[in-house]
C-alpha positions as semicolon CSV with decimal commas, in nm:
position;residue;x (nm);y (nm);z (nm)
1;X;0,000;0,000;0,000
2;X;0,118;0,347;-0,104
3;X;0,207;0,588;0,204
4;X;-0,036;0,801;0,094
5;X;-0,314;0,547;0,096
6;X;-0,164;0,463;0,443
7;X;-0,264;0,829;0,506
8;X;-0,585;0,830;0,378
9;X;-0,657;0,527;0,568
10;X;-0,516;0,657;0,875
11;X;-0,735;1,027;0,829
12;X;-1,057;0,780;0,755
13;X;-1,034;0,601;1,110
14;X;-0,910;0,941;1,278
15;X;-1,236;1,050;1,144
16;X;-1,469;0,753;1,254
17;X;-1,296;0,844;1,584
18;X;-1,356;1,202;1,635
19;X;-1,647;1,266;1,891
20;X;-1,984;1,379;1,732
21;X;-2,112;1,701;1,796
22;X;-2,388;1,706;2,032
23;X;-2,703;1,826;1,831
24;X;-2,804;2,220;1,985
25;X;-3,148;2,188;2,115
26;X;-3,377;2,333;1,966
27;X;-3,499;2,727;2,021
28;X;-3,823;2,822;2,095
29;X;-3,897;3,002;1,749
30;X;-3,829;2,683;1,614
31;X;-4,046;2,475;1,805
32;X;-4,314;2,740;1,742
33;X;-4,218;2,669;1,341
34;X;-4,249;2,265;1,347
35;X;-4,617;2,312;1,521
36;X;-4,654;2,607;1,268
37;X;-4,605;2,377;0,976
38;X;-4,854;2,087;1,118
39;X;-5,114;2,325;1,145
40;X;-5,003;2,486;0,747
41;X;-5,044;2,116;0,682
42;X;-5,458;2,085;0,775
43;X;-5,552;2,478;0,742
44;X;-5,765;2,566;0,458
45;X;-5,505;2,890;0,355
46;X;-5,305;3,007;0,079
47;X;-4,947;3,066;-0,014
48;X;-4,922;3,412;0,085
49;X;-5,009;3,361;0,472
50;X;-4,782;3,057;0,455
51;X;-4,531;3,322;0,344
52;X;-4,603;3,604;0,524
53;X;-4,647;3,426;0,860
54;X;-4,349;3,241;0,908
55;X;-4,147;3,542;1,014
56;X;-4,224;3,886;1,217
57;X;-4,278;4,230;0,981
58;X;-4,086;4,405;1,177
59;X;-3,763;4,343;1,466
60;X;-3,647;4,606;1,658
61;X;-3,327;4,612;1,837
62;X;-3,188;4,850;2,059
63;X;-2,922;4,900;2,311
64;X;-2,997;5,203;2,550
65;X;-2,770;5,349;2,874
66;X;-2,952;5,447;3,193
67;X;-2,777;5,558;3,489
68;X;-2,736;5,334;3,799
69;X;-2,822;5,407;4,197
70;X;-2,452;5,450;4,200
71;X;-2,429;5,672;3,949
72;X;-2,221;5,461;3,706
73;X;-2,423;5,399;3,363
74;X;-2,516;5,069;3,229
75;X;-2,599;4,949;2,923
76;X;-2,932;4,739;2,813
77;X;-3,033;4,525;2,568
78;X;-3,391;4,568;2,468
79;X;-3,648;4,423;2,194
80;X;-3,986;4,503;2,032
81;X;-4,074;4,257;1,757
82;X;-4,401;4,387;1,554
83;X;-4,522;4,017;1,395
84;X;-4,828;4,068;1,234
85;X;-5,057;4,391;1,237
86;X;-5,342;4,277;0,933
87;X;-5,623;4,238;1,179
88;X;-5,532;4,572;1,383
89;X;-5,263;4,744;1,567
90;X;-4,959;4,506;1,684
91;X;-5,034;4,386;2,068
92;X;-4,822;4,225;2,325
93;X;-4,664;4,226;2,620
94;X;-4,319;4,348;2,734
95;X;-4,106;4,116;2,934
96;X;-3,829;4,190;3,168
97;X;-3,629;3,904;3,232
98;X;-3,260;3,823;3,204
99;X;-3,296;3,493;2,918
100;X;-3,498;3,757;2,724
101;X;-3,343;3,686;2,370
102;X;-3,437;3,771;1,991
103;X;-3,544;3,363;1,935
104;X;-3,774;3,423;2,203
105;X;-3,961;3,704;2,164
106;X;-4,000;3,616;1,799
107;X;-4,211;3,310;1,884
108;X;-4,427;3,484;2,156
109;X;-4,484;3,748;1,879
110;X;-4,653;3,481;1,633
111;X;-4,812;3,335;1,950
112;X;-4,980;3,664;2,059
113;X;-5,058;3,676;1,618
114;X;-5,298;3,349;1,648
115;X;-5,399;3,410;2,010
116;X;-5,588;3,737;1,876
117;X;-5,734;3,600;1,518
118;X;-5,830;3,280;1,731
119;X;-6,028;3,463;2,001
120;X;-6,158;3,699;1,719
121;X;-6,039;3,991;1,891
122;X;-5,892;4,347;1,648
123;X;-5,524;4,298;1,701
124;X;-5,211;4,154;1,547
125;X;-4,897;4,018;1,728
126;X;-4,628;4,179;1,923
127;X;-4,368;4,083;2,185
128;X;-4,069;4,286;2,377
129;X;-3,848;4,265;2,620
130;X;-3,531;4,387;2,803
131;X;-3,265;4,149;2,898
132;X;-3,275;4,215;3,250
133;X;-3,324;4,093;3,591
134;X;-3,546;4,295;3,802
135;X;-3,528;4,139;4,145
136;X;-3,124;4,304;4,092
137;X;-3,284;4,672;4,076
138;X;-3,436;4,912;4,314
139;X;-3,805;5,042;4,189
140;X;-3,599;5,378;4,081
141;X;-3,395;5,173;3,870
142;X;-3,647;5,009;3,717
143;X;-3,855;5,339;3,690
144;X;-3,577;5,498;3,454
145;X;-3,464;5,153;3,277
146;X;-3,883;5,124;3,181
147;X;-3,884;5,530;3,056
148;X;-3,573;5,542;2,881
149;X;-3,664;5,182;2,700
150;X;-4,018;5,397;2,659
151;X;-3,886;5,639;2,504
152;X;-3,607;5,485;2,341
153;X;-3,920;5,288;2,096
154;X;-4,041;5,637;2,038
155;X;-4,282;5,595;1,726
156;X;-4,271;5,176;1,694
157;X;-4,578;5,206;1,973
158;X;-4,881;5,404;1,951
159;X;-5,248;5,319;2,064
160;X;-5,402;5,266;1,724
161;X;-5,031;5,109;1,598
162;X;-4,870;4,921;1,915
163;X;-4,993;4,892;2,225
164;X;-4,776;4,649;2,498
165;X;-4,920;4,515;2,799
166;X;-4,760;4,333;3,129
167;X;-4,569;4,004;3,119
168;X;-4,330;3,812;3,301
169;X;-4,122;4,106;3,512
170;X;-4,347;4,349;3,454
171;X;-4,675;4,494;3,589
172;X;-4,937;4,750;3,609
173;X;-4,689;4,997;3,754
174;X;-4,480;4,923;3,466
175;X;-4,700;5,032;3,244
176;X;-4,831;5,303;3,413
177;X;-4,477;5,443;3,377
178;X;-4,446;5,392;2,986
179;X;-4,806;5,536;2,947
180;X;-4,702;5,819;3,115
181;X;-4,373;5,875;2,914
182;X;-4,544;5,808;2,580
183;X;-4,811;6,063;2,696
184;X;-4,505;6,340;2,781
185;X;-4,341;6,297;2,409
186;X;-4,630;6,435;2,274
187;X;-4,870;6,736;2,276
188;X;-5,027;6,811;2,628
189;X;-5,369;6,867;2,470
190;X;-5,418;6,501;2,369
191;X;-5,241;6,327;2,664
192;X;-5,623;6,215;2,835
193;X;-5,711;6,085;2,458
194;X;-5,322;5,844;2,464
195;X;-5,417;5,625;2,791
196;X;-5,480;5,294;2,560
197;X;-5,116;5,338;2,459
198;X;-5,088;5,010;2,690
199;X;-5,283;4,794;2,863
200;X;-5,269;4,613;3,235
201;X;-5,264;4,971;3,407
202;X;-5,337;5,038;3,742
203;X;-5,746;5,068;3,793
204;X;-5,661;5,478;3,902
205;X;-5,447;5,516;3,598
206;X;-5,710;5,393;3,354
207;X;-5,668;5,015;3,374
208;X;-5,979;4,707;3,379
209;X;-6,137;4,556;3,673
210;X;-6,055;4,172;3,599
211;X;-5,750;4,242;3,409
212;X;-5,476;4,165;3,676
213;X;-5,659;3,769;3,746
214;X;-5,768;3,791;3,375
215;X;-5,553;3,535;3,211
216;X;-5,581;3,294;3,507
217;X;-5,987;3,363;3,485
218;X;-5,989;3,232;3,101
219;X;-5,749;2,914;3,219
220;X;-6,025;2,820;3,476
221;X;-6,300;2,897;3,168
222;X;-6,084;2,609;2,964
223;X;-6,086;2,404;3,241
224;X;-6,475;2,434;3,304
225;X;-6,513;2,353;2,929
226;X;-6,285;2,040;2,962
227;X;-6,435;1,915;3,253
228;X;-6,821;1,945;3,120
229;X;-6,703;1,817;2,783
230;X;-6,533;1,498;2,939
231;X;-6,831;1,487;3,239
232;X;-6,551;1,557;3,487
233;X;-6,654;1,675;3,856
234;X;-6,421;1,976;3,945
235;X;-6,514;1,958;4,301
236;X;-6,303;1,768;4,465
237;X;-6,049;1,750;4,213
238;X;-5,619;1,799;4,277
239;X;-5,409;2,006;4,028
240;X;-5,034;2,070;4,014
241;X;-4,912;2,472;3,905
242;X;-4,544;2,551;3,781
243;X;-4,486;2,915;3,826
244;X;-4,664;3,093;4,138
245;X;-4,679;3,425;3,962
246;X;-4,973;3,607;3,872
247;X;-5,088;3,348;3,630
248;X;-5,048;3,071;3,878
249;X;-5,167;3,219;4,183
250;X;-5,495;3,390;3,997
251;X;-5,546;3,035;3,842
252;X;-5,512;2,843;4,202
253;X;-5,737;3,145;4,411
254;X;-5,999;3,083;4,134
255;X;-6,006;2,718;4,132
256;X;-6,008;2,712;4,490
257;X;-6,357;2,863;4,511
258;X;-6,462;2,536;4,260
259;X;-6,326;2,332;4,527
260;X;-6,003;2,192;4,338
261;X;-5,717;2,104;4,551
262;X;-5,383;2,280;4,479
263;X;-5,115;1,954;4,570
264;X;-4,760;2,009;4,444
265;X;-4,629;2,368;4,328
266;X;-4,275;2,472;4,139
267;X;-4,110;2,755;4,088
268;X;-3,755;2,882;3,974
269;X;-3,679;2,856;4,393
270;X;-3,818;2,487;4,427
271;X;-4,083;2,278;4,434
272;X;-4,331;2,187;4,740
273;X;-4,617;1,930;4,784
274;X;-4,914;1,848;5,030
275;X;-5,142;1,539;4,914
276;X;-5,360;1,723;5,168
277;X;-5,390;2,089;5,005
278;X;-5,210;2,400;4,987
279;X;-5,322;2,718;5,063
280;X;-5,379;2,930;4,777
281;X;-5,405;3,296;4,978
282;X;-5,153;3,184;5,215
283;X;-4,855;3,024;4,915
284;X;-4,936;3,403;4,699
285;X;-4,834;3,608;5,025
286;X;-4,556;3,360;5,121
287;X;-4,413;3,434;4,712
288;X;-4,514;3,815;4,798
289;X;-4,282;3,818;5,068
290;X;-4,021;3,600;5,051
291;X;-3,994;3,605;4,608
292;X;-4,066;3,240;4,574
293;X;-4,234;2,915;4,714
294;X;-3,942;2,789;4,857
295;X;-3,929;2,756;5,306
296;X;-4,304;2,759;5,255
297;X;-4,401;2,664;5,609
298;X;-4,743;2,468;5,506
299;X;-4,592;2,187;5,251
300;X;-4,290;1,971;5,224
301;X;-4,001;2,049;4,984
302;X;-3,951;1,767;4,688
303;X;-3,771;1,754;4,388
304;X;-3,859;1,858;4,025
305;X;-3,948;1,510;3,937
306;X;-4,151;1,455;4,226
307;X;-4,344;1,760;4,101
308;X;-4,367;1,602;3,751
309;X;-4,472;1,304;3,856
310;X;-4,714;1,373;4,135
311;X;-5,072;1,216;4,009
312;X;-5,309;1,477;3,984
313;X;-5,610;1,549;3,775
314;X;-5,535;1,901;3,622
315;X;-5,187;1,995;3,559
316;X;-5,100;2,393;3,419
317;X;-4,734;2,480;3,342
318;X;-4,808;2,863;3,399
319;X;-4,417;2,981;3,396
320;X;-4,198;2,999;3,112
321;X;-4,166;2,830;2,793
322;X;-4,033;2,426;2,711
323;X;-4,036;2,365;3,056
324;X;-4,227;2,029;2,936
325;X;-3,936;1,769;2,770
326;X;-4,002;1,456;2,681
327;X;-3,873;1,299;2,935
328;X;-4,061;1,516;3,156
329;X;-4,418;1,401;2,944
330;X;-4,342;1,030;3,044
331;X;-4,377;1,128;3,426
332;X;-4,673;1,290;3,423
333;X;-4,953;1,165;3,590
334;X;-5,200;1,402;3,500
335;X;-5,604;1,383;3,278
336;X;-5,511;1,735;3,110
337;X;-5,219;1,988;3,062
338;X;-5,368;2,357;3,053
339;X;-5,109;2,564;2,899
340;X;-5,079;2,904;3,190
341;X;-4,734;2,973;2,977
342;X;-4,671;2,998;2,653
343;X;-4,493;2,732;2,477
344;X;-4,429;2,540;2,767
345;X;-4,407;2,208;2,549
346;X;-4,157;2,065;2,359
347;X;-4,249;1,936;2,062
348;X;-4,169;1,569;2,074
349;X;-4,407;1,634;2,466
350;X;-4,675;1,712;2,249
351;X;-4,676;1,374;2,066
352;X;-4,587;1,139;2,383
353;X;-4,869;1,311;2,589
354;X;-5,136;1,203;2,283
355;X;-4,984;0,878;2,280
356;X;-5,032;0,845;2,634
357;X;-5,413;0,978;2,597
358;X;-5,378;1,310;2,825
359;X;-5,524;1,583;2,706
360;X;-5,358;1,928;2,633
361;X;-5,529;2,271;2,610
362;X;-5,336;2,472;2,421
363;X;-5,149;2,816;2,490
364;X;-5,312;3,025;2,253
365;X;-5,618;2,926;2,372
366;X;-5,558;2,855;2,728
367;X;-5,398;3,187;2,834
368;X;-5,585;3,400;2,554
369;X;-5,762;3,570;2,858
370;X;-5,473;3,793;2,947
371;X;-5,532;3,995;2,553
372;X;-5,904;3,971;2,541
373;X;-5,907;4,186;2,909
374;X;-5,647;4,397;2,772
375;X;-5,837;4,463;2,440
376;X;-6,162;4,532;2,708
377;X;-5,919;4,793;2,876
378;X;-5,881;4,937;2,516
379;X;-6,228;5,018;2,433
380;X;-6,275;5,125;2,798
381;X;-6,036;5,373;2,724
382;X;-6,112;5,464;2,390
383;X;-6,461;5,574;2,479
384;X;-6,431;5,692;2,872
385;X;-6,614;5,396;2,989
386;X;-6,543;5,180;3,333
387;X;-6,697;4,830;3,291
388;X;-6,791;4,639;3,628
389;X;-6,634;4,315;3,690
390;X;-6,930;4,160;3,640
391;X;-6,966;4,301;3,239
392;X;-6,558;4,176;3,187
393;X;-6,616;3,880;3,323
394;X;-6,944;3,740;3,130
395;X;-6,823;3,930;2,814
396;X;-6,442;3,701;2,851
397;X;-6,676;3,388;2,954
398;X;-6,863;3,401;2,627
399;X;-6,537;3,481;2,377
400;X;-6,317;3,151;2,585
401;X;-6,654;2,942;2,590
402;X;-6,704;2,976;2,184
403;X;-6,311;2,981;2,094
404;X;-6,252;2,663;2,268
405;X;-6,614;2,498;2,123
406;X;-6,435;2,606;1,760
407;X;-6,117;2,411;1,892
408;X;-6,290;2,160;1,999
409;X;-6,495;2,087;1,665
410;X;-6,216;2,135;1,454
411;X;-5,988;1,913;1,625
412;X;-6,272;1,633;1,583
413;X;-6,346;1,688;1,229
414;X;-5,924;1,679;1,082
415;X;-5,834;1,440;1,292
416;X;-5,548;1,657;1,490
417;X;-5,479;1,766;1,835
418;X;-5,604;2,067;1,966
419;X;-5,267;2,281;1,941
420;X;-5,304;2,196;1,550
421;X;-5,668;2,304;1,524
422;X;-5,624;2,621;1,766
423;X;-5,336;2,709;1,560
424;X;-5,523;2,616;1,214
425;X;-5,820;2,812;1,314
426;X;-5,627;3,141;1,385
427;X;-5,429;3,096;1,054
428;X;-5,736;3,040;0,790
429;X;-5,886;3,360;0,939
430;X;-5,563;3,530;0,926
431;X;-5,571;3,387;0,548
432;X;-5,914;3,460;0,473
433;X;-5,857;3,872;0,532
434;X;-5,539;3,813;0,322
435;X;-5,718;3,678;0,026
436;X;-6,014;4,012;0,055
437;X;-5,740;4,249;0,074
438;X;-5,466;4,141;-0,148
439;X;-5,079;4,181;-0,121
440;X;-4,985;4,533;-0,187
441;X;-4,921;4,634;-0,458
């Protein structure tokens, strides 16, 4: 043999040697795509949404300094990513938290797209963010990082263009401060006419009765539609919550009064459980106090898997996104997943939880209460009009009631889960306007 075939030979097994690189997993806006393209696969739509949809109009970047409690300056990373505005002015929320990233608020852009066309509300899809951690900052901190970020988007927001709302790290204060900075960039003689700039205000600053338990209210509607659909008795029933927040906690107060048993919580400080209930109104002022569940006095610390794993009726990942693997889906013991979060599922979850026959209720349906409040805010503030609790609450009943019926129907007629029909639902509408309007020019 040749030296040089002695070479090759010896490059060949080098080769067969070297260690494989471990496959990246996969981002969230990609997850977001592969369900994307199974509902493309059953929706009744055209090429142009199937073009259109599969990336946001607009992605805005900045980078912005604001001045510390120490007087140094600091520089932040923030993000407002406009997906889709065809069925009315871009909404979504802003969310301060330090794994913010441009992968991420890309998919809960497209999410917030499809929440509104499935719920049949007048908005598009929007999603931003500053790469932050809060708990490290005093409320003056936050105060100027939220104004100059405010200001800093200038014209990308407007209340008849963009109007953000509260998410993860944020709050009715928070908005309350970029409300009032949009208002001070322009004219003092329409400031009282710019309050539905955002949404999830304070109720003296212009915000909604219902609004703050809103999204945890239309969870509990899903969960009322499950159980009559599948003749399931709430009272008496156990549930599992990941994420105490103000998804969680609003989700586990309003459940309580249905008599359903919160057993095992998790957060990002640890996990707890109590077979024999845990306070609802006691575990939201332990979080209020102490900034997680963790050294809560009236359950037992356990691990993540036990939390997983814990058998339970109802089961609602309400904190942040593919927190569900699949080797997480195996240990669940749970009759249905209702989506708090957004994309809390992997993808391959999605298909071992059907296998397994346990039931999913989708994000974009699940959580849709959140934006159908905020768009009630909106109109409340468009026309000088303060709704009682009772009028938000029947008018969100009725919108969650007939989106998930639509779901549900759809689901049974293709043949698909019930992310696939939410998703295909919110898409041929989406389509439909698309195909009255045409593509300019």
């Amino acid at each position: 043999m040749s030296k040089n075939n002695d070479k090759a030979s010896a490059g060949k097994a080098s080769a067969d040697k070297a260690p494989t690189k471990a496959k990246a997993p996969e981002t969230f806006f990609e997850v977001h795509k592969r369900q994307l393209s199974d509902a493309f696969a059953v929706a009744d739509c055209g090429e142009p949404a199937l073009t259109i949809l599969a990336e946001p109009k607009n992605e805005i970047i900045m980078n912005f300094p604001v001045r510390m409690d120490n007087g140094k300056y600091r520089l932040f990373k923030g993000y407002r990513i406009q997906h889709n505005n065809l069925l009315g002015p871009y909404k979504g929320g802003i969310r301060f938290h330090h794994t913010v990233h441009l992968e991420e608020v890309k998919a809960l852009a497209a999410l917030m797209t499809y929440k509104c066309s499935l719920l049949q509300i007048p908005f598009g899809g929007a999603k931003g963010g500053i790469t932050i951690n809060p708990r490290e900052h005093s409320q003056q901190e936050l105060e100027r990082i939220t104004r100059r970020f405010t200001h800093h988007l200038g014209n990308n927001i407007g209340p008849e263009y963009d109007i953000p709302a509260p998410d993860m790290g944020t709050n009715s204060q928070t908005m309350v401060w970029m409300m009032d900075t949009y208002m001070n960039t322009l004219s003092s003689s329409n400031k009282n006419a710019l309050r539905h700039i955002v949404t999830g205000k304070s109720l003296l600053s212009g915000g909604s009765v219902g609004r703050q338990k809103a999204t945890g209210q239309g969870v509990v509607y899903c969960i009322q539609e499950w159980a009559k659909e599948r003749d399931f008795v709430l009272d008496g029933a156990t549930v599992s919550i990941q994420g105490f927040g103000n998804v969680g906690s609003h989700t586990a107060l309003i459940l309580a009064k249905l008599g359903v048993s919160v057993v095992a919580v998790n957060d990002h400080t640890g996990s707890i459980i109590n077979p024999e209930g845990i306070n609802p109104h006691k575990l939201r002022d332990w979080v209020r106090k102490n900034g997680g569940i963790k050294g809560y006095p009236g359950a037992a610390a356990c691990t993540k898997d036990d939390f997983w794993s814990t058998q339970v009726d109802l089961l609602i990942p309400a904190a942040m996104e593919l927190q569900v693997t699949a080797e997480v889906a195996r240990q669940i013991q749970a009759k249905v997943i209702v989506e708090g979060a957004n994309g809390p599922l992997h993808f391959e979850a999605d298909e071992i939880l059907a296998e397994r026959n346990i039931d999913v209720i989708p994000d974009i349906l699940a959580n849709a209460g959140g934006v159908v409040v905020s768009y009630f805010e909106w109109i409340q503030n468009k026309r000088s009009e303060t709704w009682e609790v009772e009028v938000v609450d029947s008018k969100l009943h009725v919108r969650m009631r007939k989106a998930y019926q639509r779901v549900r129907e759809f689901a049974e007629e293709k043949g698909v889960n019930r992310r696939v029909a939410a998703l295909a639902l919110a898409i041929e509408r989406i389509d439909q306007v698309y195909a009255e309007r045409g593509i300019f020019p």
